[in-house]
Backbone bond lengths (Angstrom), bond angles and torsions (degrees), N, CA, C in turn:
res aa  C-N    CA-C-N  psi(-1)  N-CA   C-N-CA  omega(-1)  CA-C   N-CA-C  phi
1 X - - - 1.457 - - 1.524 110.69 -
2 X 1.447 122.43 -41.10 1.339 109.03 175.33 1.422 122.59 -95.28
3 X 1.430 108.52 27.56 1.540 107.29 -172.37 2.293 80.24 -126.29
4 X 1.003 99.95 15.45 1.358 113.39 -171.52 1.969 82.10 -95.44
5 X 1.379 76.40 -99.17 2.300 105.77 166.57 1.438 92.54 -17.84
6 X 1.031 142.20 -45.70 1.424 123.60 -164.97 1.708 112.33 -93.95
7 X 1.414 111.53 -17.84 1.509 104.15 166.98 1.370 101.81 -72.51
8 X 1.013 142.34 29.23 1.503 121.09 -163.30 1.755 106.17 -133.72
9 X 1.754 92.44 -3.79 1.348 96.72 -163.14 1.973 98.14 -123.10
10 X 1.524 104.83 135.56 1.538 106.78 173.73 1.273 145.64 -82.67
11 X 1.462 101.94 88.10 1.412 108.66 -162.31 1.410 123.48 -44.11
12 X 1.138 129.10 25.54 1.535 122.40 163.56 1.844 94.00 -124.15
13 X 1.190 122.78 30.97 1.250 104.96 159.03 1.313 111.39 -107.86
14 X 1.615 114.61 129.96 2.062 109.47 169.95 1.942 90.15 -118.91
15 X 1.537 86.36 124.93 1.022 107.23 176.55 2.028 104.79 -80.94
16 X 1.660 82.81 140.90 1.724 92.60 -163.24 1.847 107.30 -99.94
17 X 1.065 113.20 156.21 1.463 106.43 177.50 1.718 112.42 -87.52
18 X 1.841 107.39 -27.35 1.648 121.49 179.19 1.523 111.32 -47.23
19 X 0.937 124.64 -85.33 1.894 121.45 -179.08 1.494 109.96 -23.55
20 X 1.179 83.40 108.99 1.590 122.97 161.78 1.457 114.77 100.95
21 X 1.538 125.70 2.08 1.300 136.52 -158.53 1.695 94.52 -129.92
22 X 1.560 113.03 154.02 1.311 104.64 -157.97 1.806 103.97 -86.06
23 X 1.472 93.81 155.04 1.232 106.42 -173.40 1.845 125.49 -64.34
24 X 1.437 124.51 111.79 1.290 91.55 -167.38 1.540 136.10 -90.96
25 X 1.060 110.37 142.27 1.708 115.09 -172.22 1.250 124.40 -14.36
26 X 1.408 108.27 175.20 1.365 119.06 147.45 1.712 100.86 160.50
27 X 1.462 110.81 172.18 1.502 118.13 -143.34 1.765 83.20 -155.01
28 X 1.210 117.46 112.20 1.243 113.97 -155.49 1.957 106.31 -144.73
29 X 1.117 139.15 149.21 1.706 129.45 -175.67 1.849 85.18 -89.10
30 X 1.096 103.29 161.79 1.159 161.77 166.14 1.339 127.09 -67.90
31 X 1.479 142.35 22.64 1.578 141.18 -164.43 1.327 119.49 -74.06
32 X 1.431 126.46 -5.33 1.388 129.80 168.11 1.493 111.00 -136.89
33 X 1.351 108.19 112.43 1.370 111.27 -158.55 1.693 123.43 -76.73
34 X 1.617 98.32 -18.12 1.666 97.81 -176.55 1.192 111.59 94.30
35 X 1.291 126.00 163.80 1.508 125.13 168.61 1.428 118.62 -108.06
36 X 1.244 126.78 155.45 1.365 143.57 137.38 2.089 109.33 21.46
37 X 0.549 115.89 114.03 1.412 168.89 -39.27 1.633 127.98 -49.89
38 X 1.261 94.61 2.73 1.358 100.88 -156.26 1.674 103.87 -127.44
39 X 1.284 110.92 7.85 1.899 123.16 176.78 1.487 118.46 -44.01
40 X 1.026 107.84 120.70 1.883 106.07 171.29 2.017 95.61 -83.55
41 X 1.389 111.84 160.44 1.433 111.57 160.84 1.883 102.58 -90.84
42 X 1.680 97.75 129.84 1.512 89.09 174.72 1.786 120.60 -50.66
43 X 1.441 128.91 147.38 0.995 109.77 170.62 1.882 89.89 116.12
44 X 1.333 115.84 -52.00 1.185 112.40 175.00 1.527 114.60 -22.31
45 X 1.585 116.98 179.49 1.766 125.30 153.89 1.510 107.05 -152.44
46 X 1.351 104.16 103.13 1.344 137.35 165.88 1.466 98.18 -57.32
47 X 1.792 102.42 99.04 1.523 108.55 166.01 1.919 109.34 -111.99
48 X 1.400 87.25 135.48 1.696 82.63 -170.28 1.389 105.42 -71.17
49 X 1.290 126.04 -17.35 1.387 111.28 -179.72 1.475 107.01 -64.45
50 X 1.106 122.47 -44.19 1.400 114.39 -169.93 1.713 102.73 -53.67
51 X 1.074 125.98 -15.81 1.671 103.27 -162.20 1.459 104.13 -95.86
52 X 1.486 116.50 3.89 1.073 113.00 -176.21 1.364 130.04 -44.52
53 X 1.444 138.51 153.04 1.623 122.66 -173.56 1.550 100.51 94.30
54 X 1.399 135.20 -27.24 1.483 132.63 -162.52 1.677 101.42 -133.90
55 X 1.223 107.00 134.49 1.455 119.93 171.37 1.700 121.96 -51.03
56 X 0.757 132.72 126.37 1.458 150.31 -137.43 1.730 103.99 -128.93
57 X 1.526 123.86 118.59 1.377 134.54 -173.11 1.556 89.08 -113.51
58 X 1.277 132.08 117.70 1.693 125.79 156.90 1.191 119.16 -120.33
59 X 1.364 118.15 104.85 1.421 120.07 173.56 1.039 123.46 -104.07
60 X 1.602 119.01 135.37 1.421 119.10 161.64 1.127 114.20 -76.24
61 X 1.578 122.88 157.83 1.590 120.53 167.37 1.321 91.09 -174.31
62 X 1.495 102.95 169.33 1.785 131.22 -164.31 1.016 107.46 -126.64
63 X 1.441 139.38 -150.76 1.485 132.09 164.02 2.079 85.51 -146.43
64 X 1.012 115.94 -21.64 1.242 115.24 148.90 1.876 142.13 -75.59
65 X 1.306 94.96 0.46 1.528 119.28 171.84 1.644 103.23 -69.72
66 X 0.937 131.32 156.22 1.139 144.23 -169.29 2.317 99.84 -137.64
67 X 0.819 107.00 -39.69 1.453 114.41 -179.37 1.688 96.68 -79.47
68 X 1.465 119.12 -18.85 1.108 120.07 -178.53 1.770 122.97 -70.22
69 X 1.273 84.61 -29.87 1.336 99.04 -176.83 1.893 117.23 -79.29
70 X 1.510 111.32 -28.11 0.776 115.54 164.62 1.554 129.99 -49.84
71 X 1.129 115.15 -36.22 1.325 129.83 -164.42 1.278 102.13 -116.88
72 X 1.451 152.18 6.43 1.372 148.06 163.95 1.646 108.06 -51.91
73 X 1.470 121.26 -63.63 1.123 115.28 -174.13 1.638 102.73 -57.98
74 X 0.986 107.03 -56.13 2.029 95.90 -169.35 1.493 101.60 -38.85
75 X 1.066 120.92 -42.21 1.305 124.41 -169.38 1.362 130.57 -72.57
76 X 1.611 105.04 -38.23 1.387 107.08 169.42 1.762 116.59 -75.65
77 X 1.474 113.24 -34.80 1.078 143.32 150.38 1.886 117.14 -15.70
78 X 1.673 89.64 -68.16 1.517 111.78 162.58 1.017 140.58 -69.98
79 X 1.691 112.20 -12.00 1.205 114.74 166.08 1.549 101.90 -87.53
80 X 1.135 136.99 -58.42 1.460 140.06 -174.27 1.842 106.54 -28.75
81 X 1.004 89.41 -55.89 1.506 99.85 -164.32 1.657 109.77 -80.90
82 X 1.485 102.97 -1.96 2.096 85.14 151.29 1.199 86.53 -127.49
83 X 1.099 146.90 49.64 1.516 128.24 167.94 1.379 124.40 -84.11
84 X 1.719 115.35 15.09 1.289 126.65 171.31 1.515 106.14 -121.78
85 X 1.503 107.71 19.26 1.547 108.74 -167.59 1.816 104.12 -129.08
86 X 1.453 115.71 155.37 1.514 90.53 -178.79 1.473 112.32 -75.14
87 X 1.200 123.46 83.21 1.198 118.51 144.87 1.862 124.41 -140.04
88 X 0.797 90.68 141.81 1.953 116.29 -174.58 1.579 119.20 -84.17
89 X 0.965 128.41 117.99 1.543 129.72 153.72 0.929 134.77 -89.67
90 X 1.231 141.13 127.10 1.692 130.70 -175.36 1.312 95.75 -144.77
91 X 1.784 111.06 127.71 1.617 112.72 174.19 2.033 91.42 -106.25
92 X 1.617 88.73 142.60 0.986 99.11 -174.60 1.862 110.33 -116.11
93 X 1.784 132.92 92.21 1.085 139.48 179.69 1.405 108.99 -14.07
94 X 1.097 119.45 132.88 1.942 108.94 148.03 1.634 125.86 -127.51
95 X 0.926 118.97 127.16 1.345 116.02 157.23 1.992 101.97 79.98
96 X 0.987 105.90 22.94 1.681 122.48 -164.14 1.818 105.76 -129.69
97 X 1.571 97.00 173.44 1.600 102.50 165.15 1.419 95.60 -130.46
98 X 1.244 97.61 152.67 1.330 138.22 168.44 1.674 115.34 -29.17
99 X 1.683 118.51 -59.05 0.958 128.36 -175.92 1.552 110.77 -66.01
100 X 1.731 102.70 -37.01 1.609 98.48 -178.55 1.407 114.90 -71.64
101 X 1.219 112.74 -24.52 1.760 125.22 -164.89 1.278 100.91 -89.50
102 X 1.351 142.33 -22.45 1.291 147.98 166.94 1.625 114.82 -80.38
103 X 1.166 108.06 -37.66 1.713 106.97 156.83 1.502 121.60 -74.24
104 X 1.935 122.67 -27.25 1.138 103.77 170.84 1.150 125.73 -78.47
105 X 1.733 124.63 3.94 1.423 129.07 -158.00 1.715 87.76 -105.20
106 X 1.598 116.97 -44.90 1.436 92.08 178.85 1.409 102.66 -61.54
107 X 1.292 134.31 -51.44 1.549 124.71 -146.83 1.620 109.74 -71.81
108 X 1.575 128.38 3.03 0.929 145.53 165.90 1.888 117.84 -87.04
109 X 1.255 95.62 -27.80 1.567 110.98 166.39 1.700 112.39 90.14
110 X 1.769 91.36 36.06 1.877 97.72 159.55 1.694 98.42 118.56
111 X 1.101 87.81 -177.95 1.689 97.59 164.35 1.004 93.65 175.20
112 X 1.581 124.53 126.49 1.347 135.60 135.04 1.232 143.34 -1.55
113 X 1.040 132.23 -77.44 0.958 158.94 160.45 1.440 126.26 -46.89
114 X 1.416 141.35 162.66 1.508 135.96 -154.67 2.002 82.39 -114.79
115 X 1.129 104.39 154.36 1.888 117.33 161.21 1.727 104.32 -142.72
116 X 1.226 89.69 144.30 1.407 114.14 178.83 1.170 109.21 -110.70
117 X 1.632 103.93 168.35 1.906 100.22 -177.30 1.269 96.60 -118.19
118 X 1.259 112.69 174.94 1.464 138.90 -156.42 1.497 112.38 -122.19
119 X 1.320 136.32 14.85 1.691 140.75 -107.41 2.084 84.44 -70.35
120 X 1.043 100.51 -20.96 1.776 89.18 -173.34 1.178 114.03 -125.23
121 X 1.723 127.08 1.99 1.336 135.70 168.81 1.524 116.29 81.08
122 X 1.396 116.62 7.45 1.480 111.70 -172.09 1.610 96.99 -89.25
123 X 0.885 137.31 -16.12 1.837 116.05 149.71 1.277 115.01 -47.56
124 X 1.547 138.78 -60.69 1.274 152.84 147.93 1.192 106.56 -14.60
125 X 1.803 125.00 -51.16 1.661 109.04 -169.78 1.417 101.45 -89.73
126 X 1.517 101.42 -11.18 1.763 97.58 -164.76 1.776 87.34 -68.44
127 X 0.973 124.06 -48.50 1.213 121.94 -168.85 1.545 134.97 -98.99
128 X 1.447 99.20 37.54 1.733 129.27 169.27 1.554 99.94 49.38
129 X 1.339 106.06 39.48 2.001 111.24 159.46 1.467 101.62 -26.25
130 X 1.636 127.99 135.16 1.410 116.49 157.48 1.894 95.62 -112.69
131 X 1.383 109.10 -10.69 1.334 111.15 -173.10 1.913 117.74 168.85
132 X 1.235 117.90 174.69 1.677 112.08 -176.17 1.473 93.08 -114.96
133 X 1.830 119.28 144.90 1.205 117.58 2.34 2.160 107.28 -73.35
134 X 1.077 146.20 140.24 1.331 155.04 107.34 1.676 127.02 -39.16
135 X 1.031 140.22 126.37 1.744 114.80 163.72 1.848 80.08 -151.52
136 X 1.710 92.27 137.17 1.329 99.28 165.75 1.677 112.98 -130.21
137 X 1.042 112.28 143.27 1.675 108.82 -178.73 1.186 124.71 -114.13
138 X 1.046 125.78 144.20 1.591 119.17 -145.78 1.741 104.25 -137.12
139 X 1.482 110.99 140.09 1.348 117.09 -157.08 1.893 93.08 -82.67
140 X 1.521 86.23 178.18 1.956 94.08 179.47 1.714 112.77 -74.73
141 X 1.476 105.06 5.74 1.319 106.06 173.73 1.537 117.55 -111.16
142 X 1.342 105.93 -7.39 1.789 124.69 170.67 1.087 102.57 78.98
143 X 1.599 125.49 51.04 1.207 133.40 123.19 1.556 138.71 -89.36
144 X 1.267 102.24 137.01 1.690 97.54 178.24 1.551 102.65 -59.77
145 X 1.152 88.05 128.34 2.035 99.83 165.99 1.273 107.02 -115.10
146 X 1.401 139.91 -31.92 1.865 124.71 161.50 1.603 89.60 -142.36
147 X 1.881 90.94 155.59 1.300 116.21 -176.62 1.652 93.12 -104.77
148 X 0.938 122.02 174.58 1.967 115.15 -174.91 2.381 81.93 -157.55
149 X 1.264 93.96 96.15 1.785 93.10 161.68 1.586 105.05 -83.03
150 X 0.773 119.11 141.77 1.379 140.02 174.28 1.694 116.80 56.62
151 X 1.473 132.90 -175.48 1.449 110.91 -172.98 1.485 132.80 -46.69
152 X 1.134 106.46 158.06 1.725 112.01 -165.35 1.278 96.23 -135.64
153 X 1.342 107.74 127.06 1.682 139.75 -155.13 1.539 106.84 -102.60
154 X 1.223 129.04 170.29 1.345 130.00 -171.86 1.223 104.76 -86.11
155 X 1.198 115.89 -38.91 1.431 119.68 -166.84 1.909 96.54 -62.51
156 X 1.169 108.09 -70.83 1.661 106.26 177.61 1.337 115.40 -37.95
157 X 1.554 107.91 -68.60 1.648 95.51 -172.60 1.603 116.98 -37.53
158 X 1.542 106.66 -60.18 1.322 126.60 -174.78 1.815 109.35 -35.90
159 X 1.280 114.89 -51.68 1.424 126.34 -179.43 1.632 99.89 -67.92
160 X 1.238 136.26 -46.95 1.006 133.79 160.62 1.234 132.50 -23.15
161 X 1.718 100.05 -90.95 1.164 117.22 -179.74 1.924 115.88 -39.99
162 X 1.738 87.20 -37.77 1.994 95.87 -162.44 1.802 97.60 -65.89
163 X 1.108 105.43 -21.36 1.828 113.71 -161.45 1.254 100.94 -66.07
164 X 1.537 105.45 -57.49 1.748 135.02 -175.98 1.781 91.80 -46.92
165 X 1.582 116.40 -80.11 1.101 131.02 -164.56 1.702 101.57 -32.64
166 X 1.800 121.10 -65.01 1.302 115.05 177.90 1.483 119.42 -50.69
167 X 1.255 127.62 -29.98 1.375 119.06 -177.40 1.065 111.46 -81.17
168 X 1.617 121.58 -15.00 1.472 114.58 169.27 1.388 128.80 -88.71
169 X 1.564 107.51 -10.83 1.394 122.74 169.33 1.512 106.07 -72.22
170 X 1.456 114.84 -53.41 1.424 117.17 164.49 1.425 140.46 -13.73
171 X 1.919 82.22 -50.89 1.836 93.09 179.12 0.844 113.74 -98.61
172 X 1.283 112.18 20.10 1.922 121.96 -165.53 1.197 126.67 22.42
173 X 1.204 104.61 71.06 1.331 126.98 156.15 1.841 126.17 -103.07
């Protein structure tokens, strides 16, 4: 019977404890600044409290990720296209350096969006990392509302983000 129960279940799902409980912080520099309209100055510190009130994109990524790469364009993609809307992106490095992750973003051909580093990964543990790519999105009240394991597609974010966006119009904010 439980070798029954277990065909039934998809072994690449790890169920997360984050959804629906608030997202936890962190206050982090800035080493790849993003482009135009939406550029951090390197050196910055991306504190999540401040973004509170606005929908929240957090991705992990490597420059040794391979699933990472999959999902860069949706992402840079995804940032462009609310970047007149409240919502924020922040890629957050893991388990990488700086120099390599700044060469894989040119050799990928940019990214939007600002990334921060992780230099000791406790954002990553704060937020039950099982591995990169990660992306979690976070409501206008700074709760996680979906966890995304491995690449995250346009179609999802997009349904996401738009869901988030109406419930925040809702509360009129």
């Amino acid at each position: 019977a439980l070798f029954a129960w277990g065909l039934t279940r998809d072994p690449g799902y790890i169920e997360s404890p984050l959804p629906g409980r608030d997202a936890p912080g962190f206050a982090l520099e800035v080493f790849a600044p993003g482009e135009a309209p939406i550029a951090r100055t390197p050196g910055d510190t991306i504190r999540l409290d401040s973004l509170r009130g606005q929908i929240v994109v957090v991705n992990f990524w490597a420059s040794w990720c391979l699933g990472c790469r999959d999902e860069h364009e949706d992402l840079t993609r995804g940032a462009l296209r609310y970047a007149d809307s409240p919502v924020k992106f922040v890629g957050v490095l893991y388990m990488d350096q700086q120099p390599s992750a700044l060469k894989w973003i040119k050799d990928m051909g940019g990214q939007s969006y600002p990334t921060v580093d992780d230099p000791r990964s406790r954002t990553a543990i704060d937020y039950g990392l099982y591995g990169v790519p990660e992306t979690f999105i976070l409501d206008a009240n700074g709760r996680v509302a979906h966890k995304q394991t491995g690449p995250i597609t346009t179609e999802v974010l997009t349904r996401i983000v738009d869901s988030l966006l109406a419930a925040r119009a809702a509360e009129g904010k």
